[in-house]
BAVO-709835 format. One record per residue (C-alpha): residue number from 1; chain; x, y, z. Coordinates in steps of 0.02 Angstrom, whole numbers, plus 50000, padded with zeros to 5 digits. Layout:
// BAVO-709835
  pos  unit     px     py     pz
  NUM     A      X      Y      Z
...
//
This chain:
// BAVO-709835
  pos  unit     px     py     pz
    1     A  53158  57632  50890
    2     A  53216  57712  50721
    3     A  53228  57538  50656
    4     A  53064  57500  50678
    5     A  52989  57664  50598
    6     A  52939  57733  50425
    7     A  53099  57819  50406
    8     A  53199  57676  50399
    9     A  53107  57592  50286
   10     A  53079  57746  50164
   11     A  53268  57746  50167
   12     A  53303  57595  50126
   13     A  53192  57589  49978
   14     A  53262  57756  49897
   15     A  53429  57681  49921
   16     A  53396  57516  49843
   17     A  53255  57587  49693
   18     A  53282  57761  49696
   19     A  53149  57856  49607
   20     A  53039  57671  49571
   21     A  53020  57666  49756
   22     A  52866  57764  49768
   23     A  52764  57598  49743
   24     A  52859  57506  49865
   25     A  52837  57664  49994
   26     A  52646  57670  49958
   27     A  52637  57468  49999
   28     A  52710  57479  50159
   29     A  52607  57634  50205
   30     A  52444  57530  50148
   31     A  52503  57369  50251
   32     A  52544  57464  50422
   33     A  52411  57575  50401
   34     A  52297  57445  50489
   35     A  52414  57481  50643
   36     A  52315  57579  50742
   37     A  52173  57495  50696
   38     A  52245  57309  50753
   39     A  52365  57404  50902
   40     A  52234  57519  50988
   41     A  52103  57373  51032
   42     A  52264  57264  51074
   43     A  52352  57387  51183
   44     A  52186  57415  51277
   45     A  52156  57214  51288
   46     A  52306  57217  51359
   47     A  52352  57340  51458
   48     A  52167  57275  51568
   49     A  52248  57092  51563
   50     A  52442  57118  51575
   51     A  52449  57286  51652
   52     A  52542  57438  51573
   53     A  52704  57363  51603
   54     A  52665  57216  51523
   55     A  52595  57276  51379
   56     A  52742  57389  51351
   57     A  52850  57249  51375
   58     A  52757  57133  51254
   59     A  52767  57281  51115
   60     A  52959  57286  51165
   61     A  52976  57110  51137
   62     A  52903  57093  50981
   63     A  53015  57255  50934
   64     A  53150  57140  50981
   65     A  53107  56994  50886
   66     A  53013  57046  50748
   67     A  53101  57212  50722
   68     A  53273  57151  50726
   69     A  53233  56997  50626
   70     A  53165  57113  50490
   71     A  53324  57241  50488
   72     A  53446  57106  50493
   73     A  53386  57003  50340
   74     A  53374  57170  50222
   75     A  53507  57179  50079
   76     A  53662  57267  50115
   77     A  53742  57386  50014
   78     A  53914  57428  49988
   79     A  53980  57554  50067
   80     A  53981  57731  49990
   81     A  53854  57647  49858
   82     A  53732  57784  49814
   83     A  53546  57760  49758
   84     A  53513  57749  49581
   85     A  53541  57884  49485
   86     A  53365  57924  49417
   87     A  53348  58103  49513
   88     A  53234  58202  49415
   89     A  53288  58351  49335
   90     A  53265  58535  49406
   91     A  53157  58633  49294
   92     A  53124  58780  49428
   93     A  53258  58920  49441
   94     A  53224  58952  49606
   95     A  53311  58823  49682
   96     A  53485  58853  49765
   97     A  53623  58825  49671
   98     A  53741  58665  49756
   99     A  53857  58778  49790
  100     A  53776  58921  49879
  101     A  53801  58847  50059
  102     A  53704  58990  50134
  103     A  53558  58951  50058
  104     A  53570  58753  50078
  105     A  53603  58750  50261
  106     A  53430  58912  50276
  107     A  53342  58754  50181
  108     A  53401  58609  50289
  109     A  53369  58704  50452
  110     A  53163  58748  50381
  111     A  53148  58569  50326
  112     A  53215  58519  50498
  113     A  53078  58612  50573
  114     A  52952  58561  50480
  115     A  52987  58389  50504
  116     A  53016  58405  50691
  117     A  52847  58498  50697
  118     A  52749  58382  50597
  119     A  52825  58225  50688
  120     A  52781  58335  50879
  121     A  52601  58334  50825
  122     A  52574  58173  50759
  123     A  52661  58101  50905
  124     A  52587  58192  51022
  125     A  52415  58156  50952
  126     A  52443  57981  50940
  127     A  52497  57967  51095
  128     A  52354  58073  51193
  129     A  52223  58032  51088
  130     A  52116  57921  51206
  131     A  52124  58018  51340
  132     A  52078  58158  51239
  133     A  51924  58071  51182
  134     A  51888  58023  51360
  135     A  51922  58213  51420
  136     A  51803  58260  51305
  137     A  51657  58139  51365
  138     A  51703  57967  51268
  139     A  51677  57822  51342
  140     A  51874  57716  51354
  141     A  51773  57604  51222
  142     A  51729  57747  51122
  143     A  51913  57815  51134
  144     A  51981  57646  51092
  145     A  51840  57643  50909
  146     A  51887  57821  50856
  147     A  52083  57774  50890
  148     A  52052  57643  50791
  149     A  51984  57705  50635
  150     A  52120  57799  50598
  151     A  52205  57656  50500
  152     A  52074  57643  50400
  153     A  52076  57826  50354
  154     A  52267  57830  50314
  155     A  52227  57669  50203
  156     A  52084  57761  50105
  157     A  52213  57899  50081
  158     A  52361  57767  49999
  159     A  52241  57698  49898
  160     A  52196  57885  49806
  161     A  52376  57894  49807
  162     A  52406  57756  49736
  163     A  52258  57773  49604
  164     A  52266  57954  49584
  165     A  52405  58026  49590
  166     A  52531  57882  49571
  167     A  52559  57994  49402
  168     A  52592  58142  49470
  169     A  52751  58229  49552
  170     A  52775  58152  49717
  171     A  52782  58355  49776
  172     A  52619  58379  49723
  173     A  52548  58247  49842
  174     A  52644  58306  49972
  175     A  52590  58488  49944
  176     A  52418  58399  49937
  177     A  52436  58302  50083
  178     A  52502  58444  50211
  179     A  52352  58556  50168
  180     A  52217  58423  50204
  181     A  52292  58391  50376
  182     A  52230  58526  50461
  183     A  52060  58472  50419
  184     A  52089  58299  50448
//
């Protein structure tokens, strides 16, 4: 499943552009934002036609095929070939020094959390989103709608970052970003 997922893809690009992937990250994010928008309605077609099973199995088979066809054909690097080196420089003093291992390992633990956290959540509300709806007096076609425009939502928010703040420090946008999701 990690093959088929932003991660992977984010990877790849850092590791093949380094710091000129940000363009190449916002792209994909403005292509498959649509997902939910093309997948919800299709899931629900199908799932009424096919059954639960066979939808599942139709999404696993174009995992399969399309997925795999996709991963295979990327460019391969050499082995212990590191992205390029463009990091940009430290200016803040409050960062841990490489080698205090203390500090690095209190850092990778938080960041592990908040990335476990904020995947839980989305997950979660992807995944129990209709029902949610319907819980809450939606119609299944309602559900489906409001499911649905969530694509286009995440695709109004690539395109102000990739207007607005394409300039700025990709920190600041994700600062930016973390404090509007609780309202979205």
């Amino acid at each position: 499943m990690g093959a088929g997922l932003y991660e992977a893809a984010f990877a790849t690009l850092v590791a093949l552009y380094g710091n000129r992937s940000r363009g190449a990250i916002t792209g994909i994010t403005l292509i498959a934002g649509f997902a939910s928008t093309v997948g919800w309605p299709l899931s629900t077609y199908m799932e009424a036609h096919i059954g639960w099973r066979g939808a599942c199995l139709s999404w696993a088979a174009l995992h399969l095929t399309l997925g795999l066809a996709l991963n295979l054909s990327m460019p391969r690097m050499a082995a212990g070939a590191n992205a390029p080196s463009e990091a940009v420089p430290s200016t803040r003093s409050d960062r841990p020094h490489p080698g205090d291992e203390r500090s690095q390992r209190t850092a990778s633990y938080a960041l592990a959390f908040v990335f476990a956290a904020t995947w839980f959540i989305s997950t979660a509300m992807a995944a129990h989103l209709p029902r949610l709806l319907q819980a809450g007096g939606a119609s299944l076609a309602m559900a489906v709608m409001v499911g649905a425009l969530i694509g286009p939502a995440q695709v109004g928010a690539r395109i102000l970052e990739f207007g607005l703040l394409r300039k700025v420090h990709p920190l600041l946008s994700a600062r930016i970003a973390a404090a509007l999701h609780p309202i979205g």
